[in-house]
Structures are given as structure tokens and as C-alpha cells.
C-alpha positions in Angstrom: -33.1 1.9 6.6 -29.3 2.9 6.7 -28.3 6.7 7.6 -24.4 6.7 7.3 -23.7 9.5 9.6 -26.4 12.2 8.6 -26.4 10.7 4.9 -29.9 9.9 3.0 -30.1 6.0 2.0 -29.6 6.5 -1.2 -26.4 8.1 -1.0 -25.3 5.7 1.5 -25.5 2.8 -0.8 -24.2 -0.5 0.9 -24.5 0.6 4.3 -26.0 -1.5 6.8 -27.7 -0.4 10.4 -25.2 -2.3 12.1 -22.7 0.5 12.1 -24.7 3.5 10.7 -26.0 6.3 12.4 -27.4 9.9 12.5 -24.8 12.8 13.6 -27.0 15.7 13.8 -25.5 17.6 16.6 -22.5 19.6 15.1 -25.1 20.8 12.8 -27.8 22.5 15.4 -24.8 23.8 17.4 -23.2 25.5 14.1 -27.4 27.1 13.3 -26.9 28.0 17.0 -23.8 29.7 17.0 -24.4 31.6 13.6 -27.9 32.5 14.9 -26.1 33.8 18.2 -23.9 36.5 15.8 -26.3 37.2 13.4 -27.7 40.7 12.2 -29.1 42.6 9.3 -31.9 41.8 7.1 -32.4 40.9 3.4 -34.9 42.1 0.8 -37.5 39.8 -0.8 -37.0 39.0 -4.3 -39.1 37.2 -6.8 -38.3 33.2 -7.1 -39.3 31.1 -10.1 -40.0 28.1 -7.8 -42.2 25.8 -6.1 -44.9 26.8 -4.4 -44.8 24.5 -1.8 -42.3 25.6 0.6 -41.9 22.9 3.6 -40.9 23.8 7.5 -37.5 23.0 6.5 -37.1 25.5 3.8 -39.0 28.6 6.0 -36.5 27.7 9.1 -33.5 28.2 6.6 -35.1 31.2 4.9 -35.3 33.0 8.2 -31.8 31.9 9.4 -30.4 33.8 6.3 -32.6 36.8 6.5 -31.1 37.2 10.2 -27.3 36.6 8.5 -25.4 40.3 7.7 -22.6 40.0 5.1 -20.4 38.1 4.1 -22.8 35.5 4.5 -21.9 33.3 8.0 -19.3 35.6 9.0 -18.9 34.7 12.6 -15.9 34.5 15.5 -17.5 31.1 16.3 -15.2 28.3 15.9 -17.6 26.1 16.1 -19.3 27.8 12.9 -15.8 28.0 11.1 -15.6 24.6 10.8 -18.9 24.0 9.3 -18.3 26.9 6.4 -16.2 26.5 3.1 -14.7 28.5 1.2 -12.8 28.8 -2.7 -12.0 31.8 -5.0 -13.9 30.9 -8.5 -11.5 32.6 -10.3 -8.6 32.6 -8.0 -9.5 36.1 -7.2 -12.6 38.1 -7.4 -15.2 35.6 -7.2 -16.1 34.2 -3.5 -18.2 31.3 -2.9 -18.7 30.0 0.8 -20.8 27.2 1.4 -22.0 24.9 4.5 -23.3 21.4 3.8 -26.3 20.7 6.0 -26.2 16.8 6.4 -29.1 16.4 8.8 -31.1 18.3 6.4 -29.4 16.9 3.0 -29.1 20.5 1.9 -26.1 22.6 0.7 -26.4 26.2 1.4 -24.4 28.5 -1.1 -23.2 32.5 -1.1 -21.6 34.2 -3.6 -19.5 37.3 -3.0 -18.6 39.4 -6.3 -21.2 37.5 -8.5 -22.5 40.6 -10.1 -20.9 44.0 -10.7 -22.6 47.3 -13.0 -21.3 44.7 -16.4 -22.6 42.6 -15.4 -26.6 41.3 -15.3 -26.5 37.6 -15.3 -24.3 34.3 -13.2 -24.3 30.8 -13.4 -23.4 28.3 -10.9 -23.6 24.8 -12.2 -22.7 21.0 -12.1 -21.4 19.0 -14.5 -20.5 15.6 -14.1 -16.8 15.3 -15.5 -16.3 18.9 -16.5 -18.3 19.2 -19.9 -21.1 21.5 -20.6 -23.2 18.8 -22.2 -25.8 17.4 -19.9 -24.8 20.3 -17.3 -27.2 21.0 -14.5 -27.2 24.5 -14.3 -28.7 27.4 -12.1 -29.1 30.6 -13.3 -29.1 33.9 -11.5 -30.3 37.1 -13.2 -30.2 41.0 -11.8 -33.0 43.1 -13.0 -31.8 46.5 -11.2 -32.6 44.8 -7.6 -36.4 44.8 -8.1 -37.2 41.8 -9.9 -34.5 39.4 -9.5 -34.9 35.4 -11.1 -33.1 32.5 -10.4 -33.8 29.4 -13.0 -33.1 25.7 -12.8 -32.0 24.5 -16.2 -29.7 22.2 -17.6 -27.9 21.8 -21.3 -28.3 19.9 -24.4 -26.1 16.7 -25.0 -23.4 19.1 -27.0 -23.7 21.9 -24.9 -24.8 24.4 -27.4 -28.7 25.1 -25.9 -29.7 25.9 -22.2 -33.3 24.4 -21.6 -35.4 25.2 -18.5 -36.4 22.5 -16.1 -39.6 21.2 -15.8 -39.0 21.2 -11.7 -37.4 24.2 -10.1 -34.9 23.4 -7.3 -32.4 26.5 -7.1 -34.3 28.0 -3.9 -33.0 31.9 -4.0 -32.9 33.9 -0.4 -31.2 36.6 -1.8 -29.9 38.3 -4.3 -28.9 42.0 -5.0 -26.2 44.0 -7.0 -22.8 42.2 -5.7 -24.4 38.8 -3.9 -26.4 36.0 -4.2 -27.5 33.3 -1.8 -29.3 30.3 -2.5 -29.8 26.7 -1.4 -30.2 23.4 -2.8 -30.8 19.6 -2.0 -28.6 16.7 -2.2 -30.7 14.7 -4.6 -33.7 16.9 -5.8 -35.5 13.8 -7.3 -35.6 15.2 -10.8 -34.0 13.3 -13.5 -32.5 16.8 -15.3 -30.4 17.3 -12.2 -27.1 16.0 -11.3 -26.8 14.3 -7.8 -24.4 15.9 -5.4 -21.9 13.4 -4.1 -19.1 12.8 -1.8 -16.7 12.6 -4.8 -15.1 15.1 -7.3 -17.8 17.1 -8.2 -17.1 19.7 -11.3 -18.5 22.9 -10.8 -19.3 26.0 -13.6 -19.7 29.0 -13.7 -19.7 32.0 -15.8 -21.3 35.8 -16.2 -22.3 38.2 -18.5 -23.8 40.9 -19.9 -26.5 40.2 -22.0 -30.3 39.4 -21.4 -30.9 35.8 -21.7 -34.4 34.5 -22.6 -35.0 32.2 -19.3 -38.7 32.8 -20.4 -38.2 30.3 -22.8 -37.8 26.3 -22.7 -35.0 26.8 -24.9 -32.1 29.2 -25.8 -28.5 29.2 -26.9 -25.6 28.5 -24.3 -24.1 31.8 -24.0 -20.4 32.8 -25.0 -18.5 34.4 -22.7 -14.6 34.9 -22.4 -12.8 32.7 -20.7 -12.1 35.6 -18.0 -15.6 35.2 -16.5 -16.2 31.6 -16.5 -15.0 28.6 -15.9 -14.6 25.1 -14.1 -13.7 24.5 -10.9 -12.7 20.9 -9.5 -13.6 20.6 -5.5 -15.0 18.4 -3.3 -18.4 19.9 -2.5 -19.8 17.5 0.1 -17.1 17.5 2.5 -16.5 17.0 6.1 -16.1 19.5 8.4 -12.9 21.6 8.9 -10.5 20.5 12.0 -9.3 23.0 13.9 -5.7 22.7 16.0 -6.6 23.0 19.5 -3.1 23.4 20.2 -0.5 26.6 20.2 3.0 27.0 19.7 3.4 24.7 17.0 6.9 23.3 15.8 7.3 23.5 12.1 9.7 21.9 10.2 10.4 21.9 6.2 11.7 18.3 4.4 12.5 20.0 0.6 14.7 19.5 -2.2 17.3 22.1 -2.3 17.3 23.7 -5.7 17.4 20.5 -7.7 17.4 20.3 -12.0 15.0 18.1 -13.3 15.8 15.2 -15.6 15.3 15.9 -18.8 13.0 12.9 -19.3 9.4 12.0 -19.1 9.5 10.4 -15.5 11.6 10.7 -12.9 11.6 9.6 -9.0 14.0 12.0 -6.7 15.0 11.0 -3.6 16.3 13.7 -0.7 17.6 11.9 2.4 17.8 14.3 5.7 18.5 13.5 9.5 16.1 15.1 11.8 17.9 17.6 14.5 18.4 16.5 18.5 14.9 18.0 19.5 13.4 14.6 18.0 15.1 12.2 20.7 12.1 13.1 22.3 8.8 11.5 20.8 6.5 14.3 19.3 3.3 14.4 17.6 2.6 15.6 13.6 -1.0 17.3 13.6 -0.3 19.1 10.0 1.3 19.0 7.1 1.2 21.3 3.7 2.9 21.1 0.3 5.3 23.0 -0.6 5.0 22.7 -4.4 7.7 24.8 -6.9 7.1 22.9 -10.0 3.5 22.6 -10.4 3.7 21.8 -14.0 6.2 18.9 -12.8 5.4 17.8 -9.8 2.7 14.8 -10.4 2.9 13.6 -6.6 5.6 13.4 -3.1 5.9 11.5 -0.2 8.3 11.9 2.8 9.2 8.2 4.7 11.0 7.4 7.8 13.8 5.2 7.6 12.8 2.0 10.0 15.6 0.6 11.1 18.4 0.4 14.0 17.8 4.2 16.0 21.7 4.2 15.7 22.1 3.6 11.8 23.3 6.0 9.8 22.2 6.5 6.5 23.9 8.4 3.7 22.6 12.0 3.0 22.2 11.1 -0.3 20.1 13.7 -2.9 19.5 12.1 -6.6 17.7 9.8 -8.8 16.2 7.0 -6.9 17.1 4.7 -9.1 20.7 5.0 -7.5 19.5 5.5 -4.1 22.0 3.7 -1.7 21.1 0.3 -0.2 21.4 1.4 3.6 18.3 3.9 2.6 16.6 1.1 1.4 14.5 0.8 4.7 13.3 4.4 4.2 9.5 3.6 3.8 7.2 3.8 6.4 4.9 7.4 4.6 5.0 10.0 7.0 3.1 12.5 4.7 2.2 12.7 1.4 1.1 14.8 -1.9 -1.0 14.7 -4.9 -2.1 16.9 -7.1 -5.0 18.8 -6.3 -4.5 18.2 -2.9 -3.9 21.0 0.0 -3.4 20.9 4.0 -4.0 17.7 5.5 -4.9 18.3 9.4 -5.4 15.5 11.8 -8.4 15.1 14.2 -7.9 16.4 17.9 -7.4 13.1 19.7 -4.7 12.0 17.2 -1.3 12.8 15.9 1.4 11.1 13.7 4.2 10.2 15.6 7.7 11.2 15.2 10.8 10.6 17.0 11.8 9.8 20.4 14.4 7.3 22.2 14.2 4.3 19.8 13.2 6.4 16.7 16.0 6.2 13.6 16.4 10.4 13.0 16.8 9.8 9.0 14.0 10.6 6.5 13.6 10.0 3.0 11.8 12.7 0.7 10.6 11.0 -2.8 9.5 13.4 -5.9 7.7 11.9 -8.6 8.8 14.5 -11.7 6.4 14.4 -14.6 8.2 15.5 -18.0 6.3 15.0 -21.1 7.9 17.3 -22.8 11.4 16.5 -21.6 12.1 20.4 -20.3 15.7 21.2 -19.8 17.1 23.2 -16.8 13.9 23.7 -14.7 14.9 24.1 -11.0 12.5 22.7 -8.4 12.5 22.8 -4.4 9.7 21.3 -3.5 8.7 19.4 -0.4 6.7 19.1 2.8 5.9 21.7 5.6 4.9 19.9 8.8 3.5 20.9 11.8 3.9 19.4 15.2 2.2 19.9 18.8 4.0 20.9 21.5 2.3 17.9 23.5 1.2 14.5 22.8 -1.9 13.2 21.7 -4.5 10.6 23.4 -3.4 8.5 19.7 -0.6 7.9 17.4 -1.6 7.9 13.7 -0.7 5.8 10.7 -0.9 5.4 7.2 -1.8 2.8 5.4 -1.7 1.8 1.2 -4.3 -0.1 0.4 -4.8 -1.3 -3.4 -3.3 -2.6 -6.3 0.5 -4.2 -6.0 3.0 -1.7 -8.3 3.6 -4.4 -10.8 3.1 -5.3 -14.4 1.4 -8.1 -13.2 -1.6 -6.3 -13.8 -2.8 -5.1 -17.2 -5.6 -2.8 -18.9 -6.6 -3.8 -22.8 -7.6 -0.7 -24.8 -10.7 0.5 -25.8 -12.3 0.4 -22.3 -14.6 2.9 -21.0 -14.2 1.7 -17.6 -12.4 -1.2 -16.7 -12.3 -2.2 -12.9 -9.5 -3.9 -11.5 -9.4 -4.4 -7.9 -6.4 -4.6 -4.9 -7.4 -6.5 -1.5 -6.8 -6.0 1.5 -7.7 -9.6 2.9 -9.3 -11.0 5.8 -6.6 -13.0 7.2 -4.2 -9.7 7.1 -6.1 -7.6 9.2 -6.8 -10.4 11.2 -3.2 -10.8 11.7 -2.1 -7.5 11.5 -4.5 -5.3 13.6 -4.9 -4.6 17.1 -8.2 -6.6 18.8 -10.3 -3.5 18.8 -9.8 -2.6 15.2 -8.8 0.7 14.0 -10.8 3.9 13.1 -10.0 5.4 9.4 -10.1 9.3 9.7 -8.4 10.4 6.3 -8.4 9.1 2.6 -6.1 9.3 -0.2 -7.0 7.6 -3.7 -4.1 7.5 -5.9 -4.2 7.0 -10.0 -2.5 7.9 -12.9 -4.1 9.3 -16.2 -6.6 6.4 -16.7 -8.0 6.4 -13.7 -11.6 7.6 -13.6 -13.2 6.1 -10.7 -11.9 4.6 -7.6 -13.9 3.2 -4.6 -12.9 1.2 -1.0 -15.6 -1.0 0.2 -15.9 -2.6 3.8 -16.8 -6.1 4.2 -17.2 -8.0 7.7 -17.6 -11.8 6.6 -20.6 -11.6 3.8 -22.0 -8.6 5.6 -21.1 -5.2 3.3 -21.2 -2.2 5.7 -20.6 1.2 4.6 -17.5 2.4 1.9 -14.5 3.7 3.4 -14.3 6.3 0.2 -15.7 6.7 -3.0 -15.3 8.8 -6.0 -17.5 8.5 -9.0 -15.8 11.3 -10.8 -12.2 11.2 -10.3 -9.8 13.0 -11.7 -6.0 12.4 -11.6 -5.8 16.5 -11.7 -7.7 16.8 -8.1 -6.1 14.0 -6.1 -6.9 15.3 -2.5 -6.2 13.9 1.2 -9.5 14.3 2.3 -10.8 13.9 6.0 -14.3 11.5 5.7 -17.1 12.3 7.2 -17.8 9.2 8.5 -15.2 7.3 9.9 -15.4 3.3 9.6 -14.1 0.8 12.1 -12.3 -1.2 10.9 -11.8 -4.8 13.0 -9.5 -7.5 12.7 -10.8 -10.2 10.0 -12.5 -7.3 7.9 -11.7 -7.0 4.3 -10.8 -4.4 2.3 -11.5 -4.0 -1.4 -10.1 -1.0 -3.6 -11.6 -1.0 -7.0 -9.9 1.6 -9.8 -11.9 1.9 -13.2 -9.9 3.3 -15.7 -10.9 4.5 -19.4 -8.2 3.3 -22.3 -10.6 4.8 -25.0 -8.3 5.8 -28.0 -5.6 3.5 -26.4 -3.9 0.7 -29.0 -3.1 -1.1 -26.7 -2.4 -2.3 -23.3 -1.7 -0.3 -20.3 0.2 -2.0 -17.7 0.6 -1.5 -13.9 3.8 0.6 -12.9 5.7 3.6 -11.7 6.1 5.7 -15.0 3.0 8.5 -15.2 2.4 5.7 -18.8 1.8 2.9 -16.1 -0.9 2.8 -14.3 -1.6 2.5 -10.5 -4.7 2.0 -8.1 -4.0 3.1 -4.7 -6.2 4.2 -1.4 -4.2 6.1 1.7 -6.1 5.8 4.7 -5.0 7.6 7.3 -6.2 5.9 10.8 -5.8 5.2 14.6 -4.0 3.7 16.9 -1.1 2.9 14.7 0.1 -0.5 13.9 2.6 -2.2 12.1 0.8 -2.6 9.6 2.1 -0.4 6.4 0.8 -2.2 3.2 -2.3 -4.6 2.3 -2.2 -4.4 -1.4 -2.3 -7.2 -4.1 -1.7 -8.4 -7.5 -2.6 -11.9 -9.1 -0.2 -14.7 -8.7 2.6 -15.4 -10.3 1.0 -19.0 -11.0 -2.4 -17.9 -12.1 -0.5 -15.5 -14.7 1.7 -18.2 -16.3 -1.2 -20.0 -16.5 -3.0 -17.4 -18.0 -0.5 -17.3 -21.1 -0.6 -20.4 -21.3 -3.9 -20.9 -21.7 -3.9 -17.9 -24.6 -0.8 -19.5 -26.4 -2.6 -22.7 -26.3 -6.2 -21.9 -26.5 -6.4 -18.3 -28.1 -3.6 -19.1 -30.3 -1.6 -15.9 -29.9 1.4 -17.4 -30.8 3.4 -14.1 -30.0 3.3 -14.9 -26.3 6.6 -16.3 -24.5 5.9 -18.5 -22.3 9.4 -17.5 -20.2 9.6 -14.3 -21.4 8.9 -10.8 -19.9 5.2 -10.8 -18.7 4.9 -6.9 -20.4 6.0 -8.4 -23.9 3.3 -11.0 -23.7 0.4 -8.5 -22.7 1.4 -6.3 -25.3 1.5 -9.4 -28.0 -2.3 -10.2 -27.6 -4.8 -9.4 -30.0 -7.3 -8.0 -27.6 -11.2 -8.7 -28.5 -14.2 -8.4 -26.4 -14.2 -12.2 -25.0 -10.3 -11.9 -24.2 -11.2 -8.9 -22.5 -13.7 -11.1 -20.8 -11.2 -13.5 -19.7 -8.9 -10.8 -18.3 -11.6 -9.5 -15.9 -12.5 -13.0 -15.1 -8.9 -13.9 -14.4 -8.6 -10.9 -12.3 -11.6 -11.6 -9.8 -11.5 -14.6 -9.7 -8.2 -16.4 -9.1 -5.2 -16.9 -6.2 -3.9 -13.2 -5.4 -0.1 -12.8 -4.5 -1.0 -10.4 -1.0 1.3 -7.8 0.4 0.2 -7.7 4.4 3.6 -5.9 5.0 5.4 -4.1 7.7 7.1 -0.7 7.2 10.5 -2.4 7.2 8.9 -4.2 4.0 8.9 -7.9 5.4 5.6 -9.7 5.2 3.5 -10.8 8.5 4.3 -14.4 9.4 1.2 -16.7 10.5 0.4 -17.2 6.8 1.2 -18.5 3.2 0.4 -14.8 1.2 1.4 -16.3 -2.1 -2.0 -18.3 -3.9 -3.7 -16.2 -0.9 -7.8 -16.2 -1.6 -9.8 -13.5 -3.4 -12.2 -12.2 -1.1 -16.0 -13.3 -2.8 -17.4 -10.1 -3.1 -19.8 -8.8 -6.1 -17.5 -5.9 -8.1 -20.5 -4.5 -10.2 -21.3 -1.1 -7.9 -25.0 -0.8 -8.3 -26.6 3.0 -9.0 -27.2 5.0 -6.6 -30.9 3.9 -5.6 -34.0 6.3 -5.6 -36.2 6.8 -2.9 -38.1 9.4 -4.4 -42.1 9.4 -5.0 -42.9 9.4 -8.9 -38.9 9.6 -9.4 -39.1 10.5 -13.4 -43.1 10.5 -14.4 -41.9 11.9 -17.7 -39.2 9.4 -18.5 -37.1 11.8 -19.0 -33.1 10.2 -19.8 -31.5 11.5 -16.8 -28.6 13.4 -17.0 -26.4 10.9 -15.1 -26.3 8.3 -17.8 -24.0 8.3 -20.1 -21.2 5.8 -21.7 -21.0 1.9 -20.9 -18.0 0.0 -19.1 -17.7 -3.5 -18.6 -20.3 -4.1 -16.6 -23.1 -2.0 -17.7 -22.8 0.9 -15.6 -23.7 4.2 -17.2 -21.7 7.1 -15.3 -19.0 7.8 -17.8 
């Protein structure tokens, strides 16, 4: 049985023991070092729960009731990293939390639940952001003496609140301003949501009025939209990195007070030379947005210009359309931004390098502007704070773009609840491309546009599958963070890659193609590894040959005589008549047939040692299966559980 690095088996689907293990020290050093700063004691209140409560649970109850408020506050850096932290409601509303992974437990606090209005919070999960088929926890104040918490979940519409029939919100404390409870990763009970690695959506609201949590079954109440709310985060998450270093440099790459087109899309490029203190070689251990726009600003990437260290390239600031050819070679990704994404820090023994003796001092900045409604006049200087040590590190870092090619080569008919379509990153690339002992992946990045609802990267090793370098069930375009993984795969030369993006053309009527505009779609991972290599893109598209084929056949076959067979491969998408079967075909066509590889360098040339056009799919099964339950009499009611909902292609119910 597989453990992927403190993770139960059935959240570590595809893993195999090959390359999984247990990492339960940071965890019993973090209980050590809170336990060493703890003080104060907590009053008992009454719990609508269980009445068994295991070893596991009395160890955490008495760790708390030793904790003084705010809950884990402690000068330990050892504890800092384990403890996370968000604002609810951007101001008032605290809620710190510490994911135990040995344990399979999340441990929650909130500061500034209650106040004297109010008698009542909520802290829930939904799966996409609805309050239909919410799992829900509710937390009521009865004047500090007889305080409740209740597991319950919501109706498919969201209108009623019914009580579970198993109680898993396990309440330590609660009292006039606080609350602190805990609860597990996968409580077994079909009326709960599992908590994942992913996007997870979390509610919340207070109020008021007694609520009837007596009862199986009472209205949702209605609040204002001042105390509650959705908030978009990625619960199970790794721990926080702390800079060992001091004295960092810091250096800004931003646009300068630039007007945005007045159109729906625009890329902006900013080229800047780096000043003499980079002849020397340094090391970039942070970066930060710097984001002006945020209604405008859909994504940005700062590049290094790979070329001749004494090439000069124009200092050109506009449209990238028009960007000069000499700052053509300004591509190797330095750093990056998405939206929903924050600080992106690197691990101690590793840092991204930049400058030194044979290192080109010109940088690109690129600014993705989203316009829908074509605004006039709005000034934006956004751009890239970056941090660098004041001495190397043991590694240099890279970055990676795994995926889907940028090309409208690649096509999504409408009316799709989830339709996969995956980029490779294919054996004989890495095994070309990477260094003998492989590289280790330390950061993630996945990369849609609107339709994008899913988005996973799976690991394969010849026909073994070992564990997925990132996955996100519940992705949303809105929340696109860099996030540090908890486990960290190894990836060795002659391993595949495969990045799958599902995206949902409901309501679409018709096609959605692959491309730059925020209309186009995209399917991209970032990975973030070590020791660098040359290495910059392993992303891929279907062949030109297979394609023309394609229309071909649906000219001939399907008889849609609007297709060209010379003409513009977006014309002919958008000319078929799309039905189920075609739909069929697409997929079919896609996994299938010859792949047209990009195994490219940072300069943009290909890897010699191989023919990449008509390159082979790698053979792997695209259908994800559930998440699989190791539970003992999972569901002896048969209850539908709140996980299922809409269809895609093939049959998987998450949507």
C-alpha cells in the first residue's frame, strides 16, 4: 500500500511503493516546538459528536488545551512553517490552520468568529463554490455555557441545511470571539466533501438568529453579503519555506505607467538591461507580483534574453505583436504570474540563477491584458519583485512548460462538461534532454483560460504509473497559484510526462480553439525543478499530417462539405456540425495519433537526436479513476454522495 509522502492511499491514487514514502518528522518536531511555547487552558464545552474518541483525537485535544491565544502563536520557526494563515473577509475574520499529514487531519482556529451580534458561524466546503451539496459545519454560542458545533450539509439548490447522520466537526473550543476545531481528510461519510490537494472552495458566513440544528432539516439562512462568503485557497498545502538567508538584493522588472489597449486582449512587452552588479552570477530565492490592474491583468511572465552575453537588444516597451526581431530570443521564464497566485519562494538548497560572466543582461517583461469591456485610458504598472541571495546556492533552478502546444491545432466542440485533451512530455525528450540523475520538481504552476476546469500531470516510468506531479480537481482560472508540492517527484531521463486539461463548453455554440486570446484556450503545467537544464519546453499538439487527414476523412466520410481541405485549420473546425460520435472521433484523434513534440531549448530550437514531427503518443489510459475508498462500511445507507455530480466524456462524475 502506497503512502505518497504522509498521504492516505486513497488520496494518493496512482502511486506506487517504488517511490512513495511516509515523511512524518516535520510534523512531531512542529507538535514539539508548539508544545515547548505553549500556555493557558481552555474550557470544556458540549460537542454533538461521536462517542468514540480514539488516542489520536485525546493527544490533539490535550495539545490545544495547553495552546494560549491566538491559537499556535509561537517564535518557533520550525512551527511557522507548518501554520497557515488567510483573512475570511480580507479583514476581521482570522482563520489559521496546520495540516497534520501523518495524522490525515487539518486543525482549524478562528479568530473574530463571534462578536455580542452575533450567535452562530459557519465554516464549510463546497466543491466549485455553490451552496448546493455544501458540506457544512456549524458553530453556535449559547452565552459560553452550552456551546454546539453540527456537521451538516445542504440540499441540491441550496435552499435547506440538513444534519448529518455522522458527526465529524470535532470542537476543542469555543467561546465568545474563537473557535477551534479539527477535522479529517476523508471522514468516510458520503454527505462530506473530501479534502484535497487542489482548489478547495471554502464558506462561510454568521448571524444572528437561532437556528434549529435540533432538527434534520431547516432553511439555509440569509445573511448579507458583509458576513459571508467564499473564499478560493488551497487548503492542503505544503509547508511554508523560509529564507535562510539575510541581506537580500531586490530588484523590480515593471511597466512604467503604460495605457492599456482598448481591446479585449492584449500581450505587452517591456524590455530592460539588468545593471553591472549581475556580471557576477547570483541566485533568485523569491519573487512577488506586483499587480496595478487587477481587473486587467489575467497573467505575466518575465524572460531572459538567451543569446550572445554581448548582444544588445533594443529597450523596446509596446504591443508584442511589434516586438523587435533581436528580442526574439527573449524566452527562457524567469518568473511568472497568474491570477490568484501570491509569493513564490524557492527551497533552501536551490535558487534560480541569474547573471554572471556569459549571462546576456537583457530581460523581457510580457503582460497578458484582459479587456472585455474594451476600457479606455486605464494606466497600469505592473510587474515582478524579485529577491536574490547574497550567496549561491548548493542548485540552480529551472522552469519548465509542460502541456498543450499554443496552437489551433487543437480544438474543443461545445456542449462538453469536461472534455480532456492532453500535452506530452515524451519519453525520448527527457531521455535526451535531462541530466543522468533526473531532476527533482519542487514547484507547480497549471495554466488555463476560462474553460478550464480541471488540470492534472501524471508520472509514468515505462508502463509503471508512479505518483502525479500535480493535480487539481477543482480548478479555477480565478485562483491560478504557483504552489510548492508537498511531495516532490523525481523525475529521470526516459520518463513521461502527461498534462491533461478538462475544460467545460456548456452553453458554448461552438468550438473553442487553442490560442493566446483569453477566447482561446490553453493547457499548461510550470514546474519549477532542480538542477537546471536546457531543457525549456516539452509540450505537444497533434500533427500536421494526422490533422489534414482528419478533414479529410470528415469531408469525405462525415460529409461536412464546409471543410477546406487547404484552408485555414480554424475555418474548418468551426464548419463541422458537431454530434456526439464526431465528438467521439475528436477525442479519439487526439489520444491516439502521431503528436508534433516541442523538446525545445530556451533559445527555441528543438533537441537534435530525434525526428519530433509524427513523434509517438505515450500509451497511457486518460480516464482518471475516483478517488478509491478504503473505508469499513463506506456508505451503509446508500446515500448519493455529495461528490457526484455532472457527466464528461468519460463518465466521471466531479463536475
Amino acid at each position: 500500500m502506497c503512502f505518497r509522502r504522509g498521504l492516505h492511499p486513497r488520496i494518493a491514487t496512482g502511486c506506487k511503493p517504488t517511490n512513495c514514502y511516509t515523511n512524518t518528522f516535520g510534523n512531531k518536531m512542529a507538535v514539539k516546538g508548539m508544545l515547548s511555547t505553549a500556555g493557558g487552558s481552555l474550557t470544556s464545552s458540549r460537542v454533538t459528536s461521536s462517542s468514540y474518541i480514539p488516542r489520536l483525537a485525546c493527544f490533539t485535544f490535550f495539545l490545544l488545551s495547553a495552546l494560549p491565544l491566538p491559537f499556535f502563536t509561537t517564535a518557533n520557526r520550525l512551527s511557522d512553517t507548518k501554520l497557515h494563515e488567510v483573512y475570511l473577509d480580507n479583514t476581521e475574520i482570522k482563520l489559521s490552520w496546520m495540516v497534520d499529514w501523518y495524522k490525515q487531519e487539518v486543525l482549524f482556529h478562528l479568530q473574530n468568529a463571534f462578536n455580542e451580534n452575533h450567535r452562530w458561524f459557519y465554516l464549510g466546503f463546497s466543491k466549485r463554490g455553490e451552496l448546493g451539496d455544501a458540506d457544512i459545519c456549524f458553530f453556535e454560542n449559547q452565552n459560553g455555557f452550552f456551546n454546539t458545533v453540527t456537521d451538516t450539509y445542504t440540499s441540491p439548490d441550496g435552499k435547506f441545511i440538513r444534519r448529518d447522520y455522522q458527526q465529524d466537526c470535532v470542537l476543542f473550543k469555543m467561546d465568545e470571539y474563537t473557535l477551534a476545531f479539527k477535522r479529517k481528510f476523508d471522514t468516510c461519510d458520503p454527505l462530506d466533501l473530501r479534502m484535497h490537494e487542489g482548489t478547495m472552495y471554502i464558506a462561510w458566513a454568521r448571524g444572528e438568529s437561532r437556528l434549529a440544528l435540533k432538527d434534520y432539516q431547516f432553511p439555509f439562512p440569509n445573511v448579507s453579503s458583509h458576513e459571508s462568503g467564499i473564499k478560493m485557497m488551497q487548503l492542503l498545502r505544503a509547508d511554508k519555506i523560509l529564507i535562510p538567508e539575510t541581506n537580500l538584493k531586490t530588484i523590480q522588472v515593471i511597466l512604467e505607467n503604460v495605457t492599456v489597449p482598448a481591446k479585449e486582449t492584449t500581450y505587452w512587452c517591456h524590455v530592460q538591461k539588468l545593471d553591472e552588479s549581475f556580471a557576477t552570477k547570483q541566485h533568485i530565492v523569491q519573487f512577488e507580483p506586483i499587480i496595478t490592474s487587477r481587473d486587467l491583468v489575467h497573467h505575466l511572465e518575465v524572460f531572459h534574453c538567451e543569446t550572445d552575453p554581448q548582444a544588445e537588444i533594443p529597450l523596446y516597451n509596446g504591443d508584442c505583436e511589434q516586438l523587435p526581431m533581436e528580442a526574439k530570443v527573449c524566452s527562457k521564464v524567469i518568473s511568472l504570474w497568474a491570477m490568484g497566485a501570491s509569493t513564490f519562494t524557492y527551497p533552501p538548497e536551490a535558487g534560480l540563477p541569474i547573471g554572471g560572466e556569459d549571462y546576456n543582461p537583457f530581460i523581457r517583461l510580457e503582460v497578458h491584458f484582459n479587456n472585455p469591456e474594451v476600457k479606455e485610458g486605464r494606466i497600469d504598472s505592473s510587474g515582478m519583485r524579485i529577491k536574490l541571495a547574497p550567496k549561491l546556492r548548493r542548485f540552480d533552478a529551472g522552469v519548465m512548460e509542460l502541456g498543450l502546444e499554443y496552437t489551433d491545432k487543437m480544438a474543443i466542440p461545445p456542449g462538453q462538461v469536461g472534455f480532456p485533451l492532453s500535452g506530452y512530455c515524451i519519453a525520448e525528450c527527457t531521455g535526451v534532454a535531462l541530466p543522468p540523475r533526473g531532476i527533482i520538481i519542487f514547484g507547480s504552476q497549471l495554466h488555463t483560460h476560462l474553460r478550464g476546469v480541471r488540470i492534472l500531470t501524471r508520472h509514468f516510468r515505462g508502463k509503471q504509473e508512479l505518483c502525479e506531479i500535480n493535480r487539481d480537481d477543482y480548478y479555477s482560472h480565478h485562483f491560478q497559484e504557483m504552489r510548492n508540492l508537498h511531495y516532490k517527484p523525481h523525475v529521470q531521463p526516459g520518463d513521461a510526462l502527461v498534462t491533461t486539461c478538462y475544460y467545460n463548453t456548456v452553453g458554448q455554440e461552438n468550438v473553442t480553439l487553442g490560442g493566446f486570446s483569453i477566447s482561446d484556450e490553453m493547457c499548461v503545467n510550470y514546474i519549477h525543478y532542480y538542477p537546471a537544464t536546457k531543457l525549456e519546453v516539452c509540450k505537444s499538439s497533434v500533427s500536421e499530417e494526422t490533422l489534414e487527414n482528419y478533414f479529410i476523412y470528415m469531408k469525405k466520410k462525415e460529409h461536412q462539405r464546409d471543410i477546406r481541405l487547404n484552408g485555414g485549420r480554424s475555418k474548418n473546425y468551426h464548419s463541422i456540425k458537431w454530434t456526439q460520435p464526431r465528438v467521439d472521433q475528436l477525442y479519439t484523434m487526439y489520444t491516439q495519433e502521431p503528436l508534433s513534440m516541442q523538446c525545445n531549448k530556451s533559445d527555441g530550437y528543438r533537441f537534435d537526436g530525434y525526428n519530433w514531427e509524427g513523434a509517438p503518443v505515450t500509451p497511457v489510459e486518460i480516464k482518471i479513476p475516483m478517488h478509491g475508498k478504503f473505508c469499513p462500511n463506506y456508505n451503509p445507507l446508500w446515500l448519493k454522495p455529495l461528490e457526484i455530480g455532472a457527466c464528461d466524456l468519460l463518465g466521471e462524475c466531479i463536475y
